[in-house]
Residue frames as a rotation matrix with the C-alpha (Angstrom) as fourth column:
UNK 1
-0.144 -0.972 -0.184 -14.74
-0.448 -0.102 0.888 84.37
-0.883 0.210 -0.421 -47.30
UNK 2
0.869 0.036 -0.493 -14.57
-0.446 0.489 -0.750 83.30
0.214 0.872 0.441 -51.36
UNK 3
0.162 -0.558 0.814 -12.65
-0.533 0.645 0.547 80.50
-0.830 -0.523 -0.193 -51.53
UNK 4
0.619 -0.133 -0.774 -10.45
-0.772 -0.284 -0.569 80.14
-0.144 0.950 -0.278 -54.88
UNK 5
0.116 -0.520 0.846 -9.20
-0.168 0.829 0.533 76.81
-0.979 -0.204 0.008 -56.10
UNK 6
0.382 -0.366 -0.849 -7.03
-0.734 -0.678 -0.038 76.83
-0.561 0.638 -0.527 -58.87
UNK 7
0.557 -0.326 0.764 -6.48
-0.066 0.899 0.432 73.64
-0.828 -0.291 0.479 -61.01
UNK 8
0.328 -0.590 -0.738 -3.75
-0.944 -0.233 -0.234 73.00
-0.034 0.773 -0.633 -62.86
UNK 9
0.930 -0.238 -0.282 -2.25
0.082 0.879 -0.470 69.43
0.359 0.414 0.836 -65.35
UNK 10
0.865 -0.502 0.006 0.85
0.498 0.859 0.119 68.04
-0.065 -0.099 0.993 -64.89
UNK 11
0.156 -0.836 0.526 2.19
0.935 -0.047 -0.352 70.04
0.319 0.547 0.774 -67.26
UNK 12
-0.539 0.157 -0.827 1.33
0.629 -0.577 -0.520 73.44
-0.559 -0.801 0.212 -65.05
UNK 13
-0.699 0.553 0.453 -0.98
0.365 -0.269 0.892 74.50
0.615 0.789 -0.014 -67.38
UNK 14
-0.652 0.722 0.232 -3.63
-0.438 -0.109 -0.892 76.11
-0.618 -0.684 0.387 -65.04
UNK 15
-0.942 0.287 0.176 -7.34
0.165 0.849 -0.503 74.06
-0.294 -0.444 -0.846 -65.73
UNK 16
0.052 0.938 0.343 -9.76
0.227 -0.345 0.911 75.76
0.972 0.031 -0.231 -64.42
UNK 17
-0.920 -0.315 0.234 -10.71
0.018 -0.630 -0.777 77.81
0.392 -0.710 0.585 -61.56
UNK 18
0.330 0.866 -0.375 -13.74
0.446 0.207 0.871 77.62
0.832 -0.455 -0.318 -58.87
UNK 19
-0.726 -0.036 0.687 -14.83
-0.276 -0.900 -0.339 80.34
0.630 -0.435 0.643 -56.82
UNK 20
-0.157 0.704 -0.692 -16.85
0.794 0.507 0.336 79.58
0.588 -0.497 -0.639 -53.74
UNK 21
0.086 0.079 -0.993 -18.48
0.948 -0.313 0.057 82.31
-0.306 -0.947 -0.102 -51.32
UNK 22
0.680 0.240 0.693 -18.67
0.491 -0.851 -0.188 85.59
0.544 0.468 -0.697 -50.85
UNK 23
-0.410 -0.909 0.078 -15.79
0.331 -0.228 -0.916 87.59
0.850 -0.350 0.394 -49.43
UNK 24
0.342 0.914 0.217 -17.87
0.730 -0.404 0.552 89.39
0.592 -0.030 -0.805 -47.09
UNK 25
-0.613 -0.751 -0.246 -16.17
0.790 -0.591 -0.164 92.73
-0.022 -0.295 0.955 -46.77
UNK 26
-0.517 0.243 0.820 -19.09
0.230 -0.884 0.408 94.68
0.824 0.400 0.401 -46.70
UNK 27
-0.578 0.144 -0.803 -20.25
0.816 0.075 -0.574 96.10
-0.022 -0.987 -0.161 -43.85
UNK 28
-0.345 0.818 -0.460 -23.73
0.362 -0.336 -0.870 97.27
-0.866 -0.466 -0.180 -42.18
UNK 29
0.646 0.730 0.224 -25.38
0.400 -0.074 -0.914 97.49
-0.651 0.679 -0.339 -46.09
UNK 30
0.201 -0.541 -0.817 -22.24
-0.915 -0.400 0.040 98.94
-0.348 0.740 -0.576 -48.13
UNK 31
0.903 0.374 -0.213 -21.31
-0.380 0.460 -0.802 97.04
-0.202 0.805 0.558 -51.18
UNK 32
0.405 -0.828 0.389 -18.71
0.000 0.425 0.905 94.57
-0.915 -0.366 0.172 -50.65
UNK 33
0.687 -0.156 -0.710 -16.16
-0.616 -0.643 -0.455 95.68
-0.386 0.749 -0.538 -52.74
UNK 34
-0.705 -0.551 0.446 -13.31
-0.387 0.826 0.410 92.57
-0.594 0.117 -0.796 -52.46
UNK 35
-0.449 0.250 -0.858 -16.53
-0.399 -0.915 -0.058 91.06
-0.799 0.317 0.511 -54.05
UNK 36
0.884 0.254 0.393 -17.21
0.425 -0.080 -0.902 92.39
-0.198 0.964 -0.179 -56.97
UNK 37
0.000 -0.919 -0.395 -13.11
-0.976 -0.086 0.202 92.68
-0.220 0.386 -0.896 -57.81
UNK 38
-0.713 -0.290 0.639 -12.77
-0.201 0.957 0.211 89.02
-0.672 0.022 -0.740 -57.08
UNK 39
0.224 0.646 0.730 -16.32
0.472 0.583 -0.661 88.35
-0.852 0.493 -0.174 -59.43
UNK 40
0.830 0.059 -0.555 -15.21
-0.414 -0.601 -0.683 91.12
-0.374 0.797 -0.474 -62.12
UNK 41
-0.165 -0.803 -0.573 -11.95
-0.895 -0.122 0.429 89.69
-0.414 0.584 -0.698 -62.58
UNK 42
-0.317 0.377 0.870 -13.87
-0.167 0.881 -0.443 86.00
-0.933 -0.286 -0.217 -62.90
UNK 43
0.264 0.687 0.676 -16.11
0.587 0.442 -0.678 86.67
-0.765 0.576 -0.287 -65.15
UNK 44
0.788 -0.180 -0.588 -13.71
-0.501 -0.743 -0.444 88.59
-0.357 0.644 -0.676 -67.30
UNK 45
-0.430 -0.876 -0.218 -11.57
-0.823 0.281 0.495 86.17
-0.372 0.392 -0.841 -67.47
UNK 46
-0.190 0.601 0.777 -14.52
0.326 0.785 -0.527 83.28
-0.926 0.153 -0.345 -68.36
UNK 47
0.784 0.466 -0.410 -15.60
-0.074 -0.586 -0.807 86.02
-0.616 0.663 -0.425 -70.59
UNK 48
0.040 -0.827 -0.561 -12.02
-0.770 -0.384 0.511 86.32
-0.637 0.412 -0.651 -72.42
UNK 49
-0.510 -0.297 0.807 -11.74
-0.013 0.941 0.338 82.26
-0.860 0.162 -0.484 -73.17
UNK 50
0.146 0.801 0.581 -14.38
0.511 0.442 -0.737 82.86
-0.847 0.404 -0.345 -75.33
UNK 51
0.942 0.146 -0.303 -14.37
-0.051 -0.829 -0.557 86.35
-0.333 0.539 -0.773 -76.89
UNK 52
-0.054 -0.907 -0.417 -10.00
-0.845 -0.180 0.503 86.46
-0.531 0.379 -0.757 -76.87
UNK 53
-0.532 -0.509 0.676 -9.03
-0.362 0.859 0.362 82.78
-0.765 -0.052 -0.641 -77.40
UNK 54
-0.028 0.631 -0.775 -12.06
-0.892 0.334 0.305 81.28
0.452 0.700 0.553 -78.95
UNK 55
-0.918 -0.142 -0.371 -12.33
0.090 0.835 -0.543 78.53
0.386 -0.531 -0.754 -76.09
UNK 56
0.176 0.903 0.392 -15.60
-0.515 -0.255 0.818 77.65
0.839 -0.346 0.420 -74.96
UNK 57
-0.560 -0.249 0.790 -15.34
-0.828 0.213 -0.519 76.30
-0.039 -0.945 -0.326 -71.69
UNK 58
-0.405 0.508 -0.760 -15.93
0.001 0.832 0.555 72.23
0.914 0.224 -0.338 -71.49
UNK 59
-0.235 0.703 -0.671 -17.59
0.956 0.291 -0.030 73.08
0.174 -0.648 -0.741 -68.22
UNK 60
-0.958 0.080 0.275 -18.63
-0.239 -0.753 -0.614 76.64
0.158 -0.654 0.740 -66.61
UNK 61
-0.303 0.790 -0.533 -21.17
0.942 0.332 -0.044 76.93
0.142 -0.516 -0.845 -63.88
UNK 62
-0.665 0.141 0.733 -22.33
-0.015 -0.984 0.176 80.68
0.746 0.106 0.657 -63.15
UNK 63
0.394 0.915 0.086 -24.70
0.292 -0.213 0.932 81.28
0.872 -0.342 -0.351 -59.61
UNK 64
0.680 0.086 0.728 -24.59
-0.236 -0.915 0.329 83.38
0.695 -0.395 -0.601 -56.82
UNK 65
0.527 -0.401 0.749 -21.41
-0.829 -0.050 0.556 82.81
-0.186 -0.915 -0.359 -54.91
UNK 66
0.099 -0.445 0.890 -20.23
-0.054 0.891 0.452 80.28
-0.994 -0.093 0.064 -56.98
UNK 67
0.424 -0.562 -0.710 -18.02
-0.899 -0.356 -0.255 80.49
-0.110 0.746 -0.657 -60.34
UNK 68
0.277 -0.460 0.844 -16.96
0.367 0.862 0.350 76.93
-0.888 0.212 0.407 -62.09
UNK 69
0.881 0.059 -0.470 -14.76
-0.474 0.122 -0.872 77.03
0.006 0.991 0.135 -65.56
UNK 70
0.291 -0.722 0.627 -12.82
-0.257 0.573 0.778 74.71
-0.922 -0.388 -0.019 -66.89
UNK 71
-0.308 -0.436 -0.846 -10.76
-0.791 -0.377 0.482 74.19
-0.529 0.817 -0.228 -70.19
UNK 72
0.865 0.387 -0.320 -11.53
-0.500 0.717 -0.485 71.65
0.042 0.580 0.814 -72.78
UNK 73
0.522 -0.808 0.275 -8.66
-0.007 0.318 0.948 68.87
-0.853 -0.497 0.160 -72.45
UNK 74
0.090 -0.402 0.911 -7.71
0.969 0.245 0.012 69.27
-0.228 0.882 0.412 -75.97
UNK 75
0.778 0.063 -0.625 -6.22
0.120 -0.991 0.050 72.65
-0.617 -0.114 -0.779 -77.34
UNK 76
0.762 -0.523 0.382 -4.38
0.520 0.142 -0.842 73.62
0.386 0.840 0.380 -80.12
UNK 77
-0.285 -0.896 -0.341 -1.06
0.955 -0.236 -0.178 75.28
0.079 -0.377 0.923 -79.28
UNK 78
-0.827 0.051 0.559 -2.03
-0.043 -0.999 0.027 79.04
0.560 -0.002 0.828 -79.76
UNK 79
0.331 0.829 0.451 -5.20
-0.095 -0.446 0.890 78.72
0.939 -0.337 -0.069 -78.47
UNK 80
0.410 -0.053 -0.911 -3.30
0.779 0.540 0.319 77.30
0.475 -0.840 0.262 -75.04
UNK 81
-0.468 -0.813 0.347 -1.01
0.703 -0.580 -0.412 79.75
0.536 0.051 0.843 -75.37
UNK 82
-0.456 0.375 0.807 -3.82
-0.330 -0.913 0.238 82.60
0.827 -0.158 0.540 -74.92
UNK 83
0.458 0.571 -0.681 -5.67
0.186 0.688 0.702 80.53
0.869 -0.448 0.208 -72.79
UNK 84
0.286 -0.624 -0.727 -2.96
0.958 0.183 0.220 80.28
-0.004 -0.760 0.650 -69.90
UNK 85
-0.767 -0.189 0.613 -2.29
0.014 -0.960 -0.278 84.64
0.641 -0.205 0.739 -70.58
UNK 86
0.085 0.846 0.526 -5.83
-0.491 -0.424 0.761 84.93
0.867 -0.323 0.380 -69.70
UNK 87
0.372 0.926 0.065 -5.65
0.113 -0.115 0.987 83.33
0.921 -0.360 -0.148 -66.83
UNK 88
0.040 -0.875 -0.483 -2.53
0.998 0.055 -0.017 83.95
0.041 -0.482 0.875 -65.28
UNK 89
-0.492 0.333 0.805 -3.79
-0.150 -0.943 0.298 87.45
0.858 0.026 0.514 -65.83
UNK 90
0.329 0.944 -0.019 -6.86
-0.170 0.079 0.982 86.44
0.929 -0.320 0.186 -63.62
UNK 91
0.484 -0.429 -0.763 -4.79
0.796 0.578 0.179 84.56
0.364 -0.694 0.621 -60.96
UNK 92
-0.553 -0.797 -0.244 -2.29
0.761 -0.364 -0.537 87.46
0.339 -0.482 0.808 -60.71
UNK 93
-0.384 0.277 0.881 -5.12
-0.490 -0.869 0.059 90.07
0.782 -0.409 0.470 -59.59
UNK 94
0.497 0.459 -0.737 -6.64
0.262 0.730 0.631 87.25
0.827 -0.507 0.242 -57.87
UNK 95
0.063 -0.484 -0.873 -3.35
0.932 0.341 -0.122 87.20
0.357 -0.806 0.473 -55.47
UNK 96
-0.610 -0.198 0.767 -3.16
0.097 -0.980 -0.176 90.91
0.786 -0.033 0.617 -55.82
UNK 97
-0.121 0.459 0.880 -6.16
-0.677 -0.687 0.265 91.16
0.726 -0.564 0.393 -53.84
UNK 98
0.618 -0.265 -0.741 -5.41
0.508 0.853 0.119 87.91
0.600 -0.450 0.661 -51.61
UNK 99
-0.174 -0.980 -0.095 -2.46
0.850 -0.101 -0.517 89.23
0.497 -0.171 0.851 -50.87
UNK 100
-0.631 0.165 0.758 -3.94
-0.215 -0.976 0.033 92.95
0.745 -0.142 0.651 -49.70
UNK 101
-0.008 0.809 0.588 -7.68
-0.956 -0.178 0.232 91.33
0.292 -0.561 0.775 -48.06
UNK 102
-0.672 -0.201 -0.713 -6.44
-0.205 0.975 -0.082 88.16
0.712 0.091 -0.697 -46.95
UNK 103
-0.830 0.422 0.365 -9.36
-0.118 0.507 -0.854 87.62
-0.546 -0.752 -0.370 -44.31
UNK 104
0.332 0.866 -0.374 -11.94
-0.601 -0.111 -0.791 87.79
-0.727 0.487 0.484 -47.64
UNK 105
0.604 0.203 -0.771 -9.86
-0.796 0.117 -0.593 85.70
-0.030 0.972 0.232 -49.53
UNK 106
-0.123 -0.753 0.646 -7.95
-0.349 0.642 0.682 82.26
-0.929 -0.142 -0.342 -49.99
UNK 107
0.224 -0.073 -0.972 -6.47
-0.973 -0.077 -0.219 81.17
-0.059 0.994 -0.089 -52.81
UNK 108
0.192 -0.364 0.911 -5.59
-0.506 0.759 0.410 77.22
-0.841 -0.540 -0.038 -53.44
UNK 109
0.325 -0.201 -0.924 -3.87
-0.917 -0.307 -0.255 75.58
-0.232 0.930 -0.284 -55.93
UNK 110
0.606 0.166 0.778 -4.38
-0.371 0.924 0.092 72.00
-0.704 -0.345 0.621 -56.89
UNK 111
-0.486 -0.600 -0.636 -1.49
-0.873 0.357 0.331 69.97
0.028 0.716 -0.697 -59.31
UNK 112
-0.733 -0.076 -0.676 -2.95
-0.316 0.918 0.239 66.55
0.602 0.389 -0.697 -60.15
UNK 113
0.305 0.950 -0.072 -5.93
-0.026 0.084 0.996 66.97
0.952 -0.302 0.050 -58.09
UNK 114
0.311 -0.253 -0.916 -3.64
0.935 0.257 0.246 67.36
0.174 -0.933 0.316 -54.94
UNK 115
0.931 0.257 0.258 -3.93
0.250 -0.966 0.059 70.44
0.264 0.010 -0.964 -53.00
UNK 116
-0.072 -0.969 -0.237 -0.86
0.915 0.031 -0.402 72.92
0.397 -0.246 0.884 -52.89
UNK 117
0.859 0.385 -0.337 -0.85
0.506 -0.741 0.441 75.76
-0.080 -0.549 -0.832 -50.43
């Protein structure tokens, strides 16, 4: 199961996101397709911060089964702005496919470092 923990500030700003695991939905050698949705929309939205926004991530990690980025705590207004499309973009396919393969996927969402299911 990938195991998706969503953090978000005070102000509900989402954070940063951390992917753990693999969904495993593939079965007897077929290519687990939950995935590589759940890593394509990841690393397309890691990819965006940079390329859309112009945010480098003040952390990202990147290895097999495991996805770390997180925002710089400073941000000008527009860049937040895009910042928080992109990943409320990310989040809503996220649940999309939560919400379809829930035994390959859990989503969790922390406010102030406390978790909110």
């Amino acid at each position: 199961m990938t195991r998706i923990t969503v953090t978000e500030g005070p102000d509900g700003m989402i954070r940063g996101i951390e992917s753990r695991g693999h969904a495993g939905a593939g079965r007897n050698g077929e290519i687990d397709l939950v995935c590589c949705a759940i890593s394509t929309l990841l690393e397309t939205g890691a990819n965006a911060l940079e390329r859309v926004a112009g945010v480098v991530p003040a952390e990202e990690v990147v290895r097999d089964g495991y996805l770390l980025f997180r925002l710089p705590e400073s941000l000008g207004p527009q860049e937040a702005q895009t910042c928080q499309i992109i990943l409320r973009t990310v989040l809503s396919g996220l649940t999309d496919i939560e919400e379809t393969y829930p035994k390959f996927i859990r989503i969790e969402k922390r406010n102030g470092g406390k978790a909110n299911d």
